[in-house]
C-alpha positions in Angstrom: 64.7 109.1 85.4 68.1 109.8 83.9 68.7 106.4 82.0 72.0 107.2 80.8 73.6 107.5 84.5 71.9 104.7 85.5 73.5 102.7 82.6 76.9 104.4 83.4 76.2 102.6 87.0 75.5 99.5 86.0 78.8 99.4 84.0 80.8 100.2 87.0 79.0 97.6 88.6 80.1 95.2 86.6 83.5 96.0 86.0 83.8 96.2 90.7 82.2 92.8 90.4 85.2 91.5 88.0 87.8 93.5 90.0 86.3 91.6 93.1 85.8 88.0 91.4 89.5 88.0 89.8 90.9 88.8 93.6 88.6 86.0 95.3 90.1 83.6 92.5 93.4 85.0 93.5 93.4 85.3 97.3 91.5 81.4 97.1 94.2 80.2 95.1 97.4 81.0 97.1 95.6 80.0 100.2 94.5 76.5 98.6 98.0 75.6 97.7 99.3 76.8 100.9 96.9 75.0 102.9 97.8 71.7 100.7 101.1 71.9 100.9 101.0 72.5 104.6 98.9 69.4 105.1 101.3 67.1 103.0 104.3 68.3 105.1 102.2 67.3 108.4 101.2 63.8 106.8 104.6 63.0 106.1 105.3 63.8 110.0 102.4 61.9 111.7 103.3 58.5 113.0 101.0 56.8 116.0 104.4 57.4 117.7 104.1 60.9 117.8 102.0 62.3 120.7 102.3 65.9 121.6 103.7 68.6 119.2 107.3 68.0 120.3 107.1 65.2 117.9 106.8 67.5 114.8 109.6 69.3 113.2 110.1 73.4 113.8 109.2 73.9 109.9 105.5 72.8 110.3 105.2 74.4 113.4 106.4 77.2 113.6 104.4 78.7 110.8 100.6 79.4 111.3 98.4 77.3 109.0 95.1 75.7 109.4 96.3 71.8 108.8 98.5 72.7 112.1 96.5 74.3 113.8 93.5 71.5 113.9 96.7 68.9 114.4 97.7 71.1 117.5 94.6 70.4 119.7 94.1 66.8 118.4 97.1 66.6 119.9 96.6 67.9 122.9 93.8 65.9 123.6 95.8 63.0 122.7 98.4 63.8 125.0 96.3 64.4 127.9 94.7 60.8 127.6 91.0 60.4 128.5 88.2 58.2 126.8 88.3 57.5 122.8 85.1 59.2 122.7 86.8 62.9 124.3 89.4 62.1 121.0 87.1 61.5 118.3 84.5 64.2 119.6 88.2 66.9 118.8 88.5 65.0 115.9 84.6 66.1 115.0 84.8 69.5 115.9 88.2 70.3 114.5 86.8 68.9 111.2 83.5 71.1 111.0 85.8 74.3 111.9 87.7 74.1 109.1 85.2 74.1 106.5 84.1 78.2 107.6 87.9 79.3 107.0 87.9 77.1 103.3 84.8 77.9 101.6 85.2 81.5 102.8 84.4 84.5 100.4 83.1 81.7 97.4 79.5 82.9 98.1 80.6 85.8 96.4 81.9 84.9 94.1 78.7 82.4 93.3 76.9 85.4 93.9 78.3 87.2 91.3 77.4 84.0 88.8 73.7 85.0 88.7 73.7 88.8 89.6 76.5 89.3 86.6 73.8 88.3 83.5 71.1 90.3 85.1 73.1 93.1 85.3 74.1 93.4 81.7 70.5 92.8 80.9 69.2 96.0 83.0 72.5 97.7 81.2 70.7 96.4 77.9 67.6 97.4 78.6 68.7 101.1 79.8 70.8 101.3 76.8 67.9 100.5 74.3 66.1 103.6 76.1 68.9 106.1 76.2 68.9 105.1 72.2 65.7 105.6 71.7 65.0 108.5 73.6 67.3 110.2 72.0 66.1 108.8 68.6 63.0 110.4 69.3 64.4 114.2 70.1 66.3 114.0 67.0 64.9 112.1 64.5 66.1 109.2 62.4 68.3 110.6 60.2 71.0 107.9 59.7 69.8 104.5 60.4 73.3 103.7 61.6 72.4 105.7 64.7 70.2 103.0 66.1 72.6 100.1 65.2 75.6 101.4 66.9 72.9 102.8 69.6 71.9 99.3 70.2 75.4 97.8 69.7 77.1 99.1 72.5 73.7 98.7 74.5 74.1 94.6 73.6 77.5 94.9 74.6 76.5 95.0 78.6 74.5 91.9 77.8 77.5 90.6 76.5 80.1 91.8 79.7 77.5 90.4 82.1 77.9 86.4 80.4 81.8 87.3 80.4 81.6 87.7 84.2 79.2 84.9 85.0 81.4 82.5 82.7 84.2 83.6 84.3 83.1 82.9 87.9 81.4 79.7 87.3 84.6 78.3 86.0 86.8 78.6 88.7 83.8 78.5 91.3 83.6 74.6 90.2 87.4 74.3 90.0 87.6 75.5 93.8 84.6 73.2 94.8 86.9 71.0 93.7 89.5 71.6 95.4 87.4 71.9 98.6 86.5 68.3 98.3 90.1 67.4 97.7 91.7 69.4 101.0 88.3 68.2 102.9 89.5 64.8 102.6 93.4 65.7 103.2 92.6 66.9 106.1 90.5 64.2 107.1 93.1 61.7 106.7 95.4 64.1 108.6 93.4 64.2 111.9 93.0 60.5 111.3 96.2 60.4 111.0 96.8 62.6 114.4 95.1 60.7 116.5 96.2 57.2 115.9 98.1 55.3 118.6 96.6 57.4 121.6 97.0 56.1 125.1 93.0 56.6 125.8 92.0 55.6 129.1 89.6 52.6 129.9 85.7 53.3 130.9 85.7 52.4 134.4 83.9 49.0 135.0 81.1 49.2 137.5 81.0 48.2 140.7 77.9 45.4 140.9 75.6 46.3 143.3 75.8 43.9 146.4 72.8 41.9 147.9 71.7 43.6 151.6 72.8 40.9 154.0 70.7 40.1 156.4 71.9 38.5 160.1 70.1 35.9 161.1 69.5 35.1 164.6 
């Protein structure tokens, strides 16, 4: 088993895994404030007196964004009438759909949390062996051999804890953040659907008594 390549790998590993994590963070960030910032516009257009999208102004519209996009068939529903139940079951569903396009790619990045430390502890380990290995083909003729040997060995250890801290930090800052659009949103399609004309259930016709003629 060539341990030397195999610690090579593990490097590169780690160093993908950081290339990866830093353009999650990125990517998640942009889109966060754009999605926030997208929502506050909408809230600040909402009224109960506004029932289709004609009601909205061309800059919230025309550009593609989640927060509109949910507000567009909430609106639509609204517009067509029907029961409150028809409008809260949009409200429902529009709300569960946009939790998939929010939380999207943080698994990796939580991912990368625990697989990070292990990594630089099989880098360690592999390190130690390449040192030793070749300890044992040469001899120990300067013990400074085996400290730097094991030095830069530690330092994978060291690069994997780097990552992990790394990731955990903003992985909790965009849980945060989740929990704060979440509930932006929420008040939005709240907002959306107040002052819908819904329609009435239909009261039912009581069954009449069979009358009977009587001679």
């Amino acid at each position: 088993m060539n341990t030397d390549l195999m610690h090579d790998v593990t490097f590169y590993v780690m160093y993908g895994a950081l290339a990866i994590a830093v353009f999650i963070t990125i990517e998640r960030s942009l889109y966060f404030a754009y999605v926030r910032k997208q929502a506050a516009r909408l809230l600040a257009q909402l009224t109960p007196a506004v029932q289709n999208e004609r009601g909205l102004s061309e800059e919230v519209t025309a550009r593609k964004s989640l927060p509109m996009d949910m507000v567009r068939e909430v609106l639509k529903q609204k517009h067509a009438g029907g029961s409150r139940k028809d409008l809260d079951d949009v409200v429902e569903t529009q709300y569960l759909a946009s939790r998939a396009p929010l939380a999207r790619s943080l698994w990796i990045v939580e991912t990368i949390v625990t697989a990070a430390p292990l990594l630089g502890l099989l880098g360690t380990i592999l390190g130690i062996i390449d040192t030793f290995k070749a300890l044992a083909s040469a001899g120990v003729s300067d013990p400074g051999q085996i400290s730097a040997g094991i030095g830069t060995a530690l330092y994978a250890t060291g690069l994997g804890i780097a990552i992990a801290l790394f990731c955990v930090v903003f992985h909790n800052l965009f849980q945060d953040r989740l929990e704060r659009i979440n509930d932006q949103l929420k008040m939005l399609l709240i907002r959306a659907s107040m002052g819908a004309r819904v329609t009435a259930p239909a009261e039912l016709t009581p069954v009449q008594a069979p009358h009977y003629r009587t001679a």
